[in-house]
MIDOSE-1310 file (N, C-alpha, C; in nm, 2 decimals, decimal comma, always signed):
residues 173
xxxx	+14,72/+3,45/+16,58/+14,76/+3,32/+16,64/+14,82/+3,24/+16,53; +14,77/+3,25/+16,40/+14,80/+3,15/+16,28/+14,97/+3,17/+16,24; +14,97/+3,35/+16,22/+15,08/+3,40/+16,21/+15,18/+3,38/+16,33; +15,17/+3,37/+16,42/+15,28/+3,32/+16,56/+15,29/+3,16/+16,50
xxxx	+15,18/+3,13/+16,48/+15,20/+2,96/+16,49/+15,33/+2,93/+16,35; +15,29/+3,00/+16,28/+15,39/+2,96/+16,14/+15,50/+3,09/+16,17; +15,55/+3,14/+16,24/+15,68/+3,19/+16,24/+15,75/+3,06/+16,33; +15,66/+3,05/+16,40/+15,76/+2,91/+16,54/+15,77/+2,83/+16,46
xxxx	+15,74/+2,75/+16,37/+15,76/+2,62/+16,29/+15,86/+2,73/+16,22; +15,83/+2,79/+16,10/+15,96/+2,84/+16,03/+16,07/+2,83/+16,09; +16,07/+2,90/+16,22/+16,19/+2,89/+16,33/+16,30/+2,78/+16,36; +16,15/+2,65/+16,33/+16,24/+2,53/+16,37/+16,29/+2,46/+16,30
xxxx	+16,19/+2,52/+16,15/+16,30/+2,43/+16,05/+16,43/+2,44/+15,99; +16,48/+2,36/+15,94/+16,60/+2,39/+15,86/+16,65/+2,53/+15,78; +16,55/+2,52/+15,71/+16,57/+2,65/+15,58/+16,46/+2,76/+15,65; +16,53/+2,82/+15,68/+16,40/+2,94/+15,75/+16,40/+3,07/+15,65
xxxx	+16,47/+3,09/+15,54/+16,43/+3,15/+15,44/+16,32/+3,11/+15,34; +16,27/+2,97/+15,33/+16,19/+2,92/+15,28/+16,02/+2,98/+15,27; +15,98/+2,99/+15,14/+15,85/+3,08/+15,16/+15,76/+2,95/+15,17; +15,67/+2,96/+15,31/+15,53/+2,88/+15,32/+15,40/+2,89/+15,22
xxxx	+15,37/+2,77/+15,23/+15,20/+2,79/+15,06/+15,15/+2,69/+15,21; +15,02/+2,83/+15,27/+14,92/+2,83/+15,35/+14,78/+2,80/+15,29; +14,75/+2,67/+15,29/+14,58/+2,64/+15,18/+14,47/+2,66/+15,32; +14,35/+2,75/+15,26/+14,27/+2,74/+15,35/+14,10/+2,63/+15,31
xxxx	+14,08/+2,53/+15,35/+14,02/+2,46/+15,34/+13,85/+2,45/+15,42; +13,74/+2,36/+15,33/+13,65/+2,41/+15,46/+13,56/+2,26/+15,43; +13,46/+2,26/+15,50/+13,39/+2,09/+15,47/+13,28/+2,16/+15,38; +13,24/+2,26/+15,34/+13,10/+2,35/+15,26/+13,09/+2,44/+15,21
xxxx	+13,05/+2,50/+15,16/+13,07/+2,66/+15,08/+13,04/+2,76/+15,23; +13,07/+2,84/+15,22/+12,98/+2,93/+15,31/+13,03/+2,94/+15,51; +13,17/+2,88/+15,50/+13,19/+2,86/+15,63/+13,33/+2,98/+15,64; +13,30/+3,06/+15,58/+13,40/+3,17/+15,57/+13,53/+3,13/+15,50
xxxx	+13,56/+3,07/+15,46/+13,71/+3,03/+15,38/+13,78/+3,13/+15,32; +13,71/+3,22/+15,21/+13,75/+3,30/+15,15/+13,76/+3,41/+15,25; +13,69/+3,47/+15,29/+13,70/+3,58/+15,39/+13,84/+3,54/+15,47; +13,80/+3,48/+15,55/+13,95/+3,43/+15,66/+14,11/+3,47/+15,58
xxxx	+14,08/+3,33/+15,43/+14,21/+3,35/+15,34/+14,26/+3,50/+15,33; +14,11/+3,56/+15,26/+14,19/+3,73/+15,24/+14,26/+3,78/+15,36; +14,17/+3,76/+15,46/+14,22/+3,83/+15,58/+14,28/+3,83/+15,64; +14,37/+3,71/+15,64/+14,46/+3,66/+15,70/+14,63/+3,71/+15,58
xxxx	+14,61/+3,72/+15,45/+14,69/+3,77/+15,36/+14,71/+3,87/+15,34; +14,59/+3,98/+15,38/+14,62/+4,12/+15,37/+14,70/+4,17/+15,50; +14,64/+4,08/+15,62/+14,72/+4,11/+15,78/+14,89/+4,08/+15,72; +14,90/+3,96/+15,70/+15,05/+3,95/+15,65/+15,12/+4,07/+15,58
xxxx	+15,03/+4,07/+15,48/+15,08/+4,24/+15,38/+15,14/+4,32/+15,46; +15,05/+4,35/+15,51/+15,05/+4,45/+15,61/+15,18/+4,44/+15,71; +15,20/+4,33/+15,78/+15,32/+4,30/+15,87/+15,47/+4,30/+15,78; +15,45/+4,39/+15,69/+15,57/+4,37/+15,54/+15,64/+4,21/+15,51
xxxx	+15,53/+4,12/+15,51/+15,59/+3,99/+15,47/+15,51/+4,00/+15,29; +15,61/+3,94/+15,19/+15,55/+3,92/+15,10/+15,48/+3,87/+15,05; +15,38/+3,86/+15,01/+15,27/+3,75/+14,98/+15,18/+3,74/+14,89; +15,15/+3,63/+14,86/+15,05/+3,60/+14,73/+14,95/+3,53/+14,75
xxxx	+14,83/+3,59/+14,69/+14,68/+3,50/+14,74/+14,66/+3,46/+14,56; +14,62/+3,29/+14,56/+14,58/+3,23/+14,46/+14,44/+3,22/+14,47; +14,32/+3,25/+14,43/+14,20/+3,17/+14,43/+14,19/+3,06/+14,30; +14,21/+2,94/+14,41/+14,20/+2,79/+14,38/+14,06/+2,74/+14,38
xxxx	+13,98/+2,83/+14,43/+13,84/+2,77/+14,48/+13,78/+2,79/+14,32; +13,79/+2,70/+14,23/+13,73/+2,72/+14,08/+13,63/+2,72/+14,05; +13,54/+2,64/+14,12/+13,39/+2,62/+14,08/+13,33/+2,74/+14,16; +13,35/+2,78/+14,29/+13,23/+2,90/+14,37/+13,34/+3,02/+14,31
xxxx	+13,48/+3,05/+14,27/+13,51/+3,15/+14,23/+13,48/+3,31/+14,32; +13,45/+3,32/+14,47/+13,40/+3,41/+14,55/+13,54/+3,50/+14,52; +13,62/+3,49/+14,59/+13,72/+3,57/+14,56/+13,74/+3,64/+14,46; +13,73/+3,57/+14,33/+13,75/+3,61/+14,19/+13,65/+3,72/+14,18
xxxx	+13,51/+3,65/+14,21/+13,43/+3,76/+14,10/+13,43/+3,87/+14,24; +13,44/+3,87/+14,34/+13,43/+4,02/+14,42/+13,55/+4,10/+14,42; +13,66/+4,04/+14,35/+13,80/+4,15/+14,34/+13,87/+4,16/+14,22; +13,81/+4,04/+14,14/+13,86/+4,04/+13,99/+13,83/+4,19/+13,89
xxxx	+13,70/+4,22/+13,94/+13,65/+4,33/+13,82/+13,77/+4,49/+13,84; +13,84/+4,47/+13,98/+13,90/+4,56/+14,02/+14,08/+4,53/+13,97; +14,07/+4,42/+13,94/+14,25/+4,37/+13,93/+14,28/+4,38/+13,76; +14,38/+4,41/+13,69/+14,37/+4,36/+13,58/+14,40/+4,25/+13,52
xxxx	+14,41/+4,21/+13,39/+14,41/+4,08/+13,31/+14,59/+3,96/+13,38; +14,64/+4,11/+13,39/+14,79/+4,03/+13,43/+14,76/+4,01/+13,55; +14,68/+3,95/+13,67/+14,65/+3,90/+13,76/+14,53/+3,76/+13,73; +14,51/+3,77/+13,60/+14,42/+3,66/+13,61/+14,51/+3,49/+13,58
xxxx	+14,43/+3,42/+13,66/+14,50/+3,28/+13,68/+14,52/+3,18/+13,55; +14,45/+3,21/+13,46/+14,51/+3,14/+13,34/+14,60/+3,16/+13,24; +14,61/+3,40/+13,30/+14,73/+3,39/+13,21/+14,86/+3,36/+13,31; +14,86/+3,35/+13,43/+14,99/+3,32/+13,50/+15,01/+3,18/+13,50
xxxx	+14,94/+3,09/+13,45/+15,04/+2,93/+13,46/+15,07/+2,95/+13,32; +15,01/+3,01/+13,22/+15,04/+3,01/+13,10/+15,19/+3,02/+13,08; +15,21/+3,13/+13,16/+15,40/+3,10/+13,14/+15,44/+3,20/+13,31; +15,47/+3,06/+13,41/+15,47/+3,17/+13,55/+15,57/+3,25/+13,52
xxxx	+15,72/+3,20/+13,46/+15,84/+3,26/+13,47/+15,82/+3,43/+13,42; +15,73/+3,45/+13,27/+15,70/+3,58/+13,26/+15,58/+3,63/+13,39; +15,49/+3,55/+13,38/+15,42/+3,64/+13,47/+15,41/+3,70/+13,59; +15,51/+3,63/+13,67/+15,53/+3,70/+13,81/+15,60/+3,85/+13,80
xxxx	+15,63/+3,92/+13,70/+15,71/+4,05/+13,69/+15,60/+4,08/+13,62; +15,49/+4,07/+13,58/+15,39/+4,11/+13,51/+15,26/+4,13/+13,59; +15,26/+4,07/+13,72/+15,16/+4,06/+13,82/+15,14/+4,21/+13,90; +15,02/+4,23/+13,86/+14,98/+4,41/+13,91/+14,95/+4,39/+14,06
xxxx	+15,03/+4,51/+14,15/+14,96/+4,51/+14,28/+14,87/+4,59/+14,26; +14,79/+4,58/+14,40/+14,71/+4,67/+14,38/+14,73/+4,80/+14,50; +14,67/+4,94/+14,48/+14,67/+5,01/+14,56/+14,70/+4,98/+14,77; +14,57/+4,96/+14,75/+14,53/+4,95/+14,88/+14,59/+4,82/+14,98
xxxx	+14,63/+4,69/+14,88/+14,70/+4,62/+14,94/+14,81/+4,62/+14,92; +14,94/+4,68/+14,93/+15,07/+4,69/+14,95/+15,16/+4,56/+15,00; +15,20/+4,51/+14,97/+15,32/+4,35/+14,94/+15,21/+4,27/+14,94; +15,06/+4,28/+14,85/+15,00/+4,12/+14,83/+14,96/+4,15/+14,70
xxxx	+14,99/+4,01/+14,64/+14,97/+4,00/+14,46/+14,82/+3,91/+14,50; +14,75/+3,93/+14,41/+14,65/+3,88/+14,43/+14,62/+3,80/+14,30; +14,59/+3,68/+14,27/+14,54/+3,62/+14,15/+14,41/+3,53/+14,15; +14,34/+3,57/+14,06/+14,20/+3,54/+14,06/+14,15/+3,42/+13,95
xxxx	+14,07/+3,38/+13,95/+14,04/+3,31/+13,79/+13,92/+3,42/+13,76; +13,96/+3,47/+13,66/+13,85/+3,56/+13,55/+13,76/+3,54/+13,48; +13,81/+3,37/+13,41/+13,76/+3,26/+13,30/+13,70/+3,39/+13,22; +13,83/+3,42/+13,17/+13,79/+3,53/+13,05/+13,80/+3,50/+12,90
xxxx	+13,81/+3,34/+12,92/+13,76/+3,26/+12,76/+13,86/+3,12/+12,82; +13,85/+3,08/+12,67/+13,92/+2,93/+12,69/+13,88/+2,81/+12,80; +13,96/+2,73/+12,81/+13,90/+2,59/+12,88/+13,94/+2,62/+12,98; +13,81/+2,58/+13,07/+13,83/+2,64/+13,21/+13,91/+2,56/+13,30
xxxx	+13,99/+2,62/+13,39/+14,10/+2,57/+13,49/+14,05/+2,44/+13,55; +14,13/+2,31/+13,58/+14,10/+2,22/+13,67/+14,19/+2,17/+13,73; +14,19/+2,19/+13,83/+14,27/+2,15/+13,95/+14,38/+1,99/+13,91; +14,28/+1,92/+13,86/+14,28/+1,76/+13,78/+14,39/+1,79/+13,70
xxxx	+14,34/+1,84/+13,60/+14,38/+1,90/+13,45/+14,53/+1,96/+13,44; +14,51/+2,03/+13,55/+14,60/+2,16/+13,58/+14,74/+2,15/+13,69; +14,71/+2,09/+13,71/+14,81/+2,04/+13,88/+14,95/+2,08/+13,80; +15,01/+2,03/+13,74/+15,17/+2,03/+13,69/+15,18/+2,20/+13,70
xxxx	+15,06/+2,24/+13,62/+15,08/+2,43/+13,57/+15,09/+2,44/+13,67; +15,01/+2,41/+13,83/+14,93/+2,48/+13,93/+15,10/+2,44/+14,02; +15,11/+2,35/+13,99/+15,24/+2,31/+14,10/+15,39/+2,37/+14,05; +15,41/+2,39/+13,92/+15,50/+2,47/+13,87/+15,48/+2,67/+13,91
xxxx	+15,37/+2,69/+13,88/+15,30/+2,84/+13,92/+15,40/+2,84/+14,08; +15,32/+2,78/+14,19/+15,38/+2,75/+14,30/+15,54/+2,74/+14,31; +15,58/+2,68/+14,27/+15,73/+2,71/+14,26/+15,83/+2,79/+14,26; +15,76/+2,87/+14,15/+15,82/+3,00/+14,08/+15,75/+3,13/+14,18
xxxx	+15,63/+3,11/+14,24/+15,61/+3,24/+14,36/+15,68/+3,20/+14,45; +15,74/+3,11/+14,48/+15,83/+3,07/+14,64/+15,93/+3,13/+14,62; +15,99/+3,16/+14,48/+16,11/+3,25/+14,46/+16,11/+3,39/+14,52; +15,98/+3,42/+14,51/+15,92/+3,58/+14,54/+15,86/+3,62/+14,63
xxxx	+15,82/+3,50/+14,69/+15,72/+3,52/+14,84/+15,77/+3,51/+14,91; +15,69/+3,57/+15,06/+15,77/+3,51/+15,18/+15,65/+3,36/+15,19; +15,51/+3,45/+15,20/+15,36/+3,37/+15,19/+15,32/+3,34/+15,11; +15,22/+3,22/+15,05/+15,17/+3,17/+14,95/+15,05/+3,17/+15,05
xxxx	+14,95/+3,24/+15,00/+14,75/+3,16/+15,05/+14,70/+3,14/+14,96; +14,66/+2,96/+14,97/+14,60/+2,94/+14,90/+14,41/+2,90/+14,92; +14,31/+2,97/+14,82/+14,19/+2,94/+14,89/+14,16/+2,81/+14,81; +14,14/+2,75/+14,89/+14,08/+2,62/+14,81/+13,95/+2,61/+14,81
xxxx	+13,93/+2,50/+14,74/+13,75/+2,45/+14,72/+13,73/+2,38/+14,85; +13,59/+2,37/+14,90/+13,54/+2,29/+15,03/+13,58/+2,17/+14,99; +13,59/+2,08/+15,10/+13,67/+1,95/+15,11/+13,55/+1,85/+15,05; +13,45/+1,85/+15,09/+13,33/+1,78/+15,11/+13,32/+1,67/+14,97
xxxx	+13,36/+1,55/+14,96/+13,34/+1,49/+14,79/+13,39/+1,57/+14,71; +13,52/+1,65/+14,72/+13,58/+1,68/+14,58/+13,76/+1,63/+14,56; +13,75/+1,54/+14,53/+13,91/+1,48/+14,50/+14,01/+1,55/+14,49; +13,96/+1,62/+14,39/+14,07/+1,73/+14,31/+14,15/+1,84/+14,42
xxxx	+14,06/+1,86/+14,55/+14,12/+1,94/+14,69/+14,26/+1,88/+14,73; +14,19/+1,73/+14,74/+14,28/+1,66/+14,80/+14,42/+1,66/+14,75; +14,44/+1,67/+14,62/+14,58/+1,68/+14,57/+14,61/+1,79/+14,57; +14,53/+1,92/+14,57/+14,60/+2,03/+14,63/+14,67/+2,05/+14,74
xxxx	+14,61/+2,00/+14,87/+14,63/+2,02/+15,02/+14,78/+1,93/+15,00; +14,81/+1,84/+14,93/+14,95/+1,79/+14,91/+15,05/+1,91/+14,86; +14,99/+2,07/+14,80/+15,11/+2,16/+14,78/+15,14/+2,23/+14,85; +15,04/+2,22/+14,96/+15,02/+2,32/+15,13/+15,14/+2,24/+15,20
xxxx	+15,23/+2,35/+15,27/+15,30/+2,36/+15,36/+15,22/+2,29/+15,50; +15,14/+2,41/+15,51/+15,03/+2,42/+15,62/+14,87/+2,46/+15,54; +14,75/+2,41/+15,66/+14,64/+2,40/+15,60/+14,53/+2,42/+15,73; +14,44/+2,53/+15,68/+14,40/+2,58/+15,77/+14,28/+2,56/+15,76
xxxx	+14,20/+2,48/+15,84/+14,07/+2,41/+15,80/+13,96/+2,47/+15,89; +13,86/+2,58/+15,79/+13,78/+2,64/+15,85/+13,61/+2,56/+15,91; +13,61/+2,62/+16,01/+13,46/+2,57/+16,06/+13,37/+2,66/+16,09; +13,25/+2,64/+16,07/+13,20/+2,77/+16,09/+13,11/+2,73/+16,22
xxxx	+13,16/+2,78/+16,36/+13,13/+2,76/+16,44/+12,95/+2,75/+16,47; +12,91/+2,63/+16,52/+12,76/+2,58/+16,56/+12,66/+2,61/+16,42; +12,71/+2,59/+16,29/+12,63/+2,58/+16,20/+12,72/+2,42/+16,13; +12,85/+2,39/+16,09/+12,88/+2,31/+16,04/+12,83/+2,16/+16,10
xxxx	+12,82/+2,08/+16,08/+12,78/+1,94/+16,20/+12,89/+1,90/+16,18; +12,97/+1,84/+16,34/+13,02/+1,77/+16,34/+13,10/+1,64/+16,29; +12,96/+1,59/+16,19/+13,00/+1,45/+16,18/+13,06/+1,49/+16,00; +13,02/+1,62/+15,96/+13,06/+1,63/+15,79/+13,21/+1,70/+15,81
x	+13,26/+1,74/+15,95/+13,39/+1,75/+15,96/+13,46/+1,59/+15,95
């Protein structure tokens, strides 16, 4: 349904060659965000649209540490803002997922990524995969008291705000 819903909007806009940056958002850790992101970007893959998954989510890093040990170094997210223009031709697929780049944070030394810190890299990064994507997914960090989300969800196209059905409360939505 997500995928119908963002072909009909592409449809209606202007530039319909234009590649969408999809952020998936959540109010808490643990309300599936990462799961959904992947699975929603490998479905894409799969439907031969191009696509790239960022894990933005910095501080829980779920995505990272369960697919990072399998990707190598030219997929990790601090050497790709380091210089996007080289690294997107440097960016390893992997086997099993066929048209999705996957990039992870590894924090395999140096000062760790901040969203705060980082926005210009993180918004430049973005730019330069829209050249090459059809899809951008981005997983972001839970919404819940973190600022730094909030200016991400400003580089989303569209934003897909997960809930995890009769465990979330209503009122922390």
């Amino acid at each position: 349904a997500i995928h119908v819903q963002l072909k009909l909007q592409k449809d209606k806009s202007e530039n319909t060659s234009a590649c969408q940056v999809v952020g998936f958002a959540s109010t808490t850790r643990g309300e599936g965000k990462t799961t959904g992101s992947f699975n929603f970007a490998s479905f894409l893959a799969g439907q031969n649209e191009r696509v790239a998954i960022v894990d933005l989510a910095l501080a829980s890093r779920q995505m990272s540490q369960l697919i990072g040990p399998v990707l190598p170094l030219e997929n990790d997210l601090a050497n790709v803002l380091e210089n996007p223009e080289q690294a997107i031709t440097s960016i390893q697929p992997v086997e099993e997922f066929p048209n999705l780049a996957i990039i992870v944070n590894l924090q395999t030394g140096g000062r760790p990524i901040s969203m705060m810190q980082d926005q210009a890299r993180i918004e430049a990064l973005l730019t330069k995969l829209r050249d090459y994507f059809d899809i951008i997914v981005l997983d972001l960090p839970p919404m819940q008291g973190v600022a730094d989300t909030r200016l991400m969800t400003k580089l989303c196209d569209n934003l897909i705000y997960i809930v995890r059905w009769g465990a979330t409360p209503r009122s922390q939505v």
